[in-house]
C-alpha positions in Angstrom: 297.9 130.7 187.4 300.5 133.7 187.3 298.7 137.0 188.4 298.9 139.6 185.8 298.7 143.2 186.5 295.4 144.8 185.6 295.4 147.5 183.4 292.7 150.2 184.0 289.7 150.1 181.7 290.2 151.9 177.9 287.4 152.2 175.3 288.5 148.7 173.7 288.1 147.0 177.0 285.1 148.5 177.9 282.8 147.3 175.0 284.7 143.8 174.9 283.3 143.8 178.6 279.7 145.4 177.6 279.6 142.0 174.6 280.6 139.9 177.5 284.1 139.0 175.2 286.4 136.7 177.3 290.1 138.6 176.4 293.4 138.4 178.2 295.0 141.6 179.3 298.7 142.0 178.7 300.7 144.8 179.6 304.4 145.3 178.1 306.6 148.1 178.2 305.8 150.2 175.2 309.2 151.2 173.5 309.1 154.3 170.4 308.6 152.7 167.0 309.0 149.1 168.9 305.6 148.0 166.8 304.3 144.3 166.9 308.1 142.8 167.0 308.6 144.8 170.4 305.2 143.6 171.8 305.6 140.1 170.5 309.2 139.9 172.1 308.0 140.9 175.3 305.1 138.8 175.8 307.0 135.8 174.3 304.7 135.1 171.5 305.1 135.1 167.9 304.9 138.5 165.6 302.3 136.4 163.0 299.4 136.4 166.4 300.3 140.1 166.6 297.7 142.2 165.2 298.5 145.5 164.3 295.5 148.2 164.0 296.3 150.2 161.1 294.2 153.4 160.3 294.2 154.2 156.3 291.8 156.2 154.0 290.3 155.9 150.7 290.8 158.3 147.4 287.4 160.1 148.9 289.6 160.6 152.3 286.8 157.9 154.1 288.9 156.2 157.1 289.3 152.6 157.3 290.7 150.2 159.6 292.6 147.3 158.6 294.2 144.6 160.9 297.1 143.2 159.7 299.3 140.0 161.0 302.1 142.0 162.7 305.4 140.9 160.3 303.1 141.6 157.6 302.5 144.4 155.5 299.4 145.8 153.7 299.3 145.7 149.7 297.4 149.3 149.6 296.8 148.1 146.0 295.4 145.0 145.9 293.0 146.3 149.2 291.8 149.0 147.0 290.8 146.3 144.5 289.2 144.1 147.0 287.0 147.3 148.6 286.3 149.0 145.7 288.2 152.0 145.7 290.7 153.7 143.7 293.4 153.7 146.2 293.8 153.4 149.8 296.9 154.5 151.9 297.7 155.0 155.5 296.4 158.7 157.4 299.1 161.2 158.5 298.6 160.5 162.5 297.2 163.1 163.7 294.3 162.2 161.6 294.6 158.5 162.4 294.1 159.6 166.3 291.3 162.3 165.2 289.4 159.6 163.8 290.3 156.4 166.4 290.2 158.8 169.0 293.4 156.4 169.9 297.3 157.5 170.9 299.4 156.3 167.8 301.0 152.8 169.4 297.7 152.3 171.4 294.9 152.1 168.6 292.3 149.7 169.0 289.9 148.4 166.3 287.6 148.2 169.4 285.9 151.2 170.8 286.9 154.0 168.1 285.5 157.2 168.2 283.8 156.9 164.6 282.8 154.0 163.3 284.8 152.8 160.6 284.6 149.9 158.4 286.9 147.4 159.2 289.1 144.8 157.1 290.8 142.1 158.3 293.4 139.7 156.5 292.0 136.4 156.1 294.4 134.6 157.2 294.1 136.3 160.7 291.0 134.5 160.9 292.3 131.1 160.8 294.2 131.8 164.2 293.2 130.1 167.2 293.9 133.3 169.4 295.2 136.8 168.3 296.9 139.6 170.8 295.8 143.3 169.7 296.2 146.6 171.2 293.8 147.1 174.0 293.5 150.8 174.0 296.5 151.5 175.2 300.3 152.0 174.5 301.7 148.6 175.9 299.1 146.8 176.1 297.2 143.9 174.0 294.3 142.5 174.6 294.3 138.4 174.1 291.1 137.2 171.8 289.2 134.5 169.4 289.8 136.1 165.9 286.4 135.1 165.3 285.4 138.1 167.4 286.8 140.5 164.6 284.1 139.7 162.3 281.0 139.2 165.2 281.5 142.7 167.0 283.2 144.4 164.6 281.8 143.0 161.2 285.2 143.1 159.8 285.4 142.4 156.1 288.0 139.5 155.7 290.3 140.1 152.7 293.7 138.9 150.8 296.0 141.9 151.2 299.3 140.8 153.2 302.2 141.8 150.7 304.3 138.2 149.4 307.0 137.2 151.8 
């Protein structure tokens, strides 16, 4: 087995470790605006297992988190449907990390500052093992999907925009 460097303990990790969640750690070398695609290319997996953690509010301003297959994006409309709302869109950054309590490029669905409810794209779900960020800029975390909905009671939902 190849030894992997071990990447010292973030929030994410932390309460993965406290459920007793088996995850793979995997450090890359974060690159500006290099999202999932940079990630993916590094680790040599495919974008689609790439998770991204995206932060968004409601009309009322209430944050959200919704994870997202990483060459994918979010129809803000049809989650607003799904949820209830009148509209959802992503939070300027500054408020994404105020509320995460999460660097932008390192936000984690796991061990957020606030709770917030999560949502998660169904399809996600039907993965066999997903890599999302960790805590961390550069670095995923390796999981079951199913974990999404058991620790984090993630809501699944039909948002990914058509190809």
């Amino acid at each position: 087995m190849a030894k992997t460097r071990h990447v010292s303990e973030t929030p994410a990790t932390q309460l993965l470790r406290q459920h007793r969640i088996e995850f793979g750690e995997h450090p890359y070398e974060y690159v500006d605006h290099g999202g999932t695609g940079e990630s993916a290319r590094q680790l040599g997996v495919d974008e689609h297992i790439v998770v991204k953690t995206l932060v968004m509010e409601d009309d009322k301003a209430q944050p959200l988190i919704v994870l997202m297959h990483g060459d994918r994006q979010v129809s803000t409309k049809n989650l607003a449907r799904q949820i209830g709302r009148k509209s959802v869109q992503p939070c300027k950054p500054e408020v994404a990390q105020r509320h995460s309590g999460f660097m932008i490029g390192g936000t984690s669905p796991f061990g957020t500052r606030k709770r917030m409810p999560v949502y998660v794209e169904e399809t996600v779900l039907a993965l066999p093992r997903i890599y999302i960020n960790g805590g961390r800029r550069g670095f995923l975390v390796s999981v079951d999907p199913a974990v999404l909905v058991a620790l984090l009671q993630a809501t699944p939902v039909s948002c990914a925009l058509a190809e």
